[in-house]
Residue frames as a rotation matrix with the C-alpha (Angstrom) as fourth column:
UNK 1
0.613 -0.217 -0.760 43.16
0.670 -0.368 0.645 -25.79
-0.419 -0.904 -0.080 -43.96
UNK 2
-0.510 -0.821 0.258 45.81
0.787 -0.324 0.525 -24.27
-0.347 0.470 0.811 -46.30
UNK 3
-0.158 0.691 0.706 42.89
0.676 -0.446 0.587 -22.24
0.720 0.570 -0.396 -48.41
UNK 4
0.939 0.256 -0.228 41.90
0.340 -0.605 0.720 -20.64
0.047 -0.754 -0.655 -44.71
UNK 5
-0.181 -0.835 -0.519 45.75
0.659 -0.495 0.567 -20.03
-0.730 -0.240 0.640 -43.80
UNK 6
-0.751 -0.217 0.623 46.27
0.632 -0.508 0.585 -18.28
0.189 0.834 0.519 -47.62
UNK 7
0.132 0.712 0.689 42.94
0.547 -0.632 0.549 -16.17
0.827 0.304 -0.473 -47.38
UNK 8
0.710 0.436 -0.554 43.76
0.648 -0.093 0.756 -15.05
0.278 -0.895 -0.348 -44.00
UNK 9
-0.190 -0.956 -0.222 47.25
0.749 -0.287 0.597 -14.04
-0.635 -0.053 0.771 -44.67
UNK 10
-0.512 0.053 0.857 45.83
0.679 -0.586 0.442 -12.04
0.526 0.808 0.265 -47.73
UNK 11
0.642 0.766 0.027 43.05
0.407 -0.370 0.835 -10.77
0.650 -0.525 -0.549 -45.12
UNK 12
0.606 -0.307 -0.734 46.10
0.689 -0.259 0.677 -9.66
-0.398 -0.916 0.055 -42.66
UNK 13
-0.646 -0.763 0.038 48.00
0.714 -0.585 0.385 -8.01
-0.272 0.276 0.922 -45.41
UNK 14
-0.055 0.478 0.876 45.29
0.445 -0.774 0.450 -5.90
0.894 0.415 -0.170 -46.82
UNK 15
0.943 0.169 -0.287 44.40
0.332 -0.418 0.845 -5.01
0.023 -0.892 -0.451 -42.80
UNK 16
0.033 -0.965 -0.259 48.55
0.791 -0.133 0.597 -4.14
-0.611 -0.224 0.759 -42.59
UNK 17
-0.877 -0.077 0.474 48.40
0.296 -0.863 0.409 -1.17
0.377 0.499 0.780 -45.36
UNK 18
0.356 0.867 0.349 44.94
0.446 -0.485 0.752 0.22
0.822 -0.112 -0.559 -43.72
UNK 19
0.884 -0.041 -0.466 46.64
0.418 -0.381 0.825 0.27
-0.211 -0.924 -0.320 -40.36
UNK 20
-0.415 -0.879 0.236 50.37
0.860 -0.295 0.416 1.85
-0.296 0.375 0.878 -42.36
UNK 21
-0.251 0.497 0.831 47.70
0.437 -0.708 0.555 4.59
0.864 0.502 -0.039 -43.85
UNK 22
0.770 0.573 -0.281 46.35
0.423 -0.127 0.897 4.99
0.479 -0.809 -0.340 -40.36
UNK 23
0.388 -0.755 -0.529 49.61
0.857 0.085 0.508 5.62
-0.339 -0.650 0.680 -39.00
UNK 24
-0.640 -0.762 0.102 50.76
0.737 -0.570 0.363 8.08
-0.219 0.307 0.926 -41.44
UNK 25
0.186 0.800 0.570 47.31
0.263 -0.600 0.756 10.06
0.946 0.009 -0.323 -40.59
UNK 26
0.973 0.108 -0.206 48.31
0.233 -0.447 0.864 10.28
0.002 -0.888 -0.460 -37.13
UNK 27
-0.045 -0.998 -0.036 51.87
0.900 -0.056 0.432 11.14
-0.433 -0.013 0.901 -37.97
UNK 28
-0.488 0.221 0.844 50.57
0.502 -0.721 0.479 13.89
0.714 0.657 0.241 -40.72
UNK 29
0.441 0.535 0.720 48.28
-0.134 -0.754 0.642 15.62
0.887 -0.380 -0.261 -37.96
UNK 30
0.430 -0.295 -0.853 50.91
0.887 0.316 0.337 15.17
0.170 -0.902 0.398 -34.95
UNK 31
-0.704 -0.614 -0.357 52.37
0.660 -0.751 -0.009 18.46
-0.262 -0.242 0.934 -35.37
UNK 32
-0.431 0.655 0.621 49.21
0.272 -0.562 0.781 20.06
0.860 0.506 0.063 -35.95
UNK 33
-0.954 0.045 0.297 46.86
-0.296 -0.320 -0.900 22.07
0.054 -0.946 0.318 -33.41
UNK 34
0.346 0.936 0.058 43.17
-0.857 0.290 0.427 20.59
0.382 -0.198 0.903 -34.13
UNK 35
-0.763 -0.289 0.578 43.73
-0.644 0.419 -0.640 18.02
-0.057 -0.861 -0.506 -30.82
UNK 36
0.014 0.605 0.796 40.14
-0.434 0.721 -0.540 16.33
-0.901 -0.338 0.273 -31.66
UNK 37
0.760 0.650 0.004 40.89
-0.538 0.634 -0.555 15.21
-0.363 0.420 0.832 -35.07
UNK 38
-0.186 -0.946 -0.265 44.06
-0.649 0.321 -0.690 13.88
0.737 0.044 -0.674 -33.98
UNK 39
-0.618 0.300 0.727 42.31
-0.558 0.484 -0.674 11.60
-0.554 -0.822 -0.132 -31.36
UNK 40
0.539 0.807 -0.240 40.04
-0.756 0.339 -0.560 10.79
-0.371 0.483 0.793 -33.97
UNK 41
0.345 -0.550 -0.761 42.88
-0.444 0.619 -0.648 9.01
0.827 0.561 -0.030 -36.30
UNK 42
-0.973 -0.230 0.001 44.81
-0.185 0.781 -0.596 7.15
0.136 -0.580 -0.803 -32.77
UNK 43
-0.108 0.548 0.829 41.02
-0.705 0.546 -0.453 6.03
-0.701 -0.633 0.327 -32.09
UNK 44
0.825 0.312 -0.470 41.00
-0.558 0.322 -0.765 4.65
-0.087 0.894 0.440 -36.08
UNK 45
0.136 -0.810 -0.571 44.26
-0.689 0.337 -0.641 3.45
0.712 0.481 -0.513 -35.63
UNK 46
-0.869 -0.364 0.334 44.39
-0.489 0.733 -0.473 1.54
-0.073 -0.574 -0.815 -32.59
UNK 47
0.189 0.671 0.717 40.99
-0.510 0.691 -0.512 -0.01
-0.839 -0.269 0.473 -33.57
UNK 48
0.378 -0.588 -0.715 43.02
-0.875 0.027 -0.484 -0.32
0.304 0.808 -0.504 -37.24
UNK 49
-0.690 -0.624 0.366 45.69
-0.717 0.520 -0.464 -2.17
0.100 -0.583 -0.806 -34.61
UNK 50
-0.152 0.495 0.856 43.18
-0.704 0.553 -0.445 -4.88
-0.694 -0.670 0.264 -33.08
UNK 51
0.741 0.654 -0.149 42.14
-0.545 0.457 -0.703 -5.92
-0.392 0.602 0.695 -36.03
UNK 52
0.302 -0.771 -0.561 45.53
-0.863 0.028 -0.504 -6.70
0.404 0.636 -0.657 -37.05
UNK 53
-0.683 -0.522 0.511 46.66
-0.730 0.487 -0.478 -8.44
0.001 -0.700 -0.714 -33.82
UNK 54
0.228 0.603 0.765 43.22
-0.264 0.794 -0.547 -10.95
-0.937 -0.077 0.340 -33.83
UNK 55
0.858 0.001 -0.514 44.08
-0.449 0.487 -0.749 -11.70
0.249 0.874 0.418 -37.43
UNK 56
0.106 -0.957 -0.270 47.37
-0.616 0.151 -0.773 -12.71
0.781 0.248 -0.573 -36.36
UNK 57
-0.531 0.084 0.843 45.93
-0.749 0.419 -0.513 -14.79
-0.397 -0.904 -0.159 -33.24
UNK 58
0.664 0.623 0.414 43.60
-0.321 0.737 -0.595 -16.56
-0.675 0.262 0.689 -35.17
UNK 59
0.342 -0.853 -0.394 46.81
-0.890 -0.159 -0.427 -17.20
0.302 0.496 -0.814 -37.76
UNK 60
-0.458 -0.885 -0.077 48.83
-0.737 0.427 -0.524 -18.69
0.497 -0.183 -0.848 -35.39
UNK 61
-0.232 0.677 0.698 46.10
-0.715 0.367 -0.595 -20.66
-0.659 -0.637 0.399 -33.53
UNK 62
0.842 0.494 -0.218 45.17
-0.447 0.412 -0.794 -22.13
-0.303 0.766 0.568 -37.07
UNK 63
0.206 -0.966 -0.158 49.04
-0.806 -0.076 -0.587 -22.56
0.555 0.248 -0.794 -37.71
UNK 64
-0.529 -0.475 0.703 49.51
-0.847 0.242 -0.473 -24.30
0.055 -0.846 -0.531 -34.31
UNK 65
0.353 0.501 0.790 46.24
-0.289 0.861 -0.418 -27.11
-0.890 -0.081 0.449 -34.72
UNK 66
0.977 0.171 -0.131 47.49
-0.207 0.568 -0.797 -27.95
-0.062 0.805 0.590 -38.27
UNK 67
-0.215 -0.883 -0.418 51.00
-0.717 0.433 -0.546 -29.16
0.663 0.182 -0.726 -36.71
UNK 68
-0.205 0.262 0.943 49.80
-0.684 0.651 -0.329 -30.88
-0.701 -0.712 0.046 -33.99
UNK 69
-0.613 0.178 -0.770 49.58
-0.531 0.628 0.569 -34.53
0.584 0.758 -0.290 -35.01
UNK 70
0.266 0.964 -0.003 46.35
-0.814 0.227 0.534 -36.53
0.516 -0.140 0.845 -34.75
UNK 71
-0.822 -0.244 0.514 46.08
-0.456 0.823 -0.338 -39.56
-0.341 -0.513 -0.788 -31.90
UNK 72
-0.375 0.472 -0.798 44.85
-0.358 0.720 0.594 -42.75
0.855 0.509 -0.102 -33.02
UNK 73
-0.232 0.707 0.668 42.10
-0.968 -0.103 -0.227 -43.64
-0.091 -0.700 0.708 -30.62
């Protein structure tokens, strides 16, 4: 269970700088006038975003069954 936590966490940081890069593309073309490839980078970033937030559900889900102690049946 530990191996899955560790590779996931490594899997949520690499996704965390893609969606920091994303951000500072739609920050870099916010004061700019081309309006469709500034829609283009918030559509890369907030699908950037998702990916982040389900890595961090499945995290804490995985987090949350490996405290839970086992019942003796």
């Amino acid at each position: 269970m530990n191996q899955i936590l560790e590779q996931l966490y490594k899997n949520l940081n690499q996704e965390k700088e893609s969606l920091h890069e994303c951000a500072i593309a739609v920050a870099d073309l916010s004061n700019g006038q081309n309006h469709e490839e500034q829609i283009e980078k918030l559509i890369a970033y907030n699908i950037q975003k998702g990916r982040v937030n389900s890595l961090e559900d499945v995290i804490h889900e995985i987090e949350k069954m490996n405290t839970k102690t086992l019942k003796v049946v």
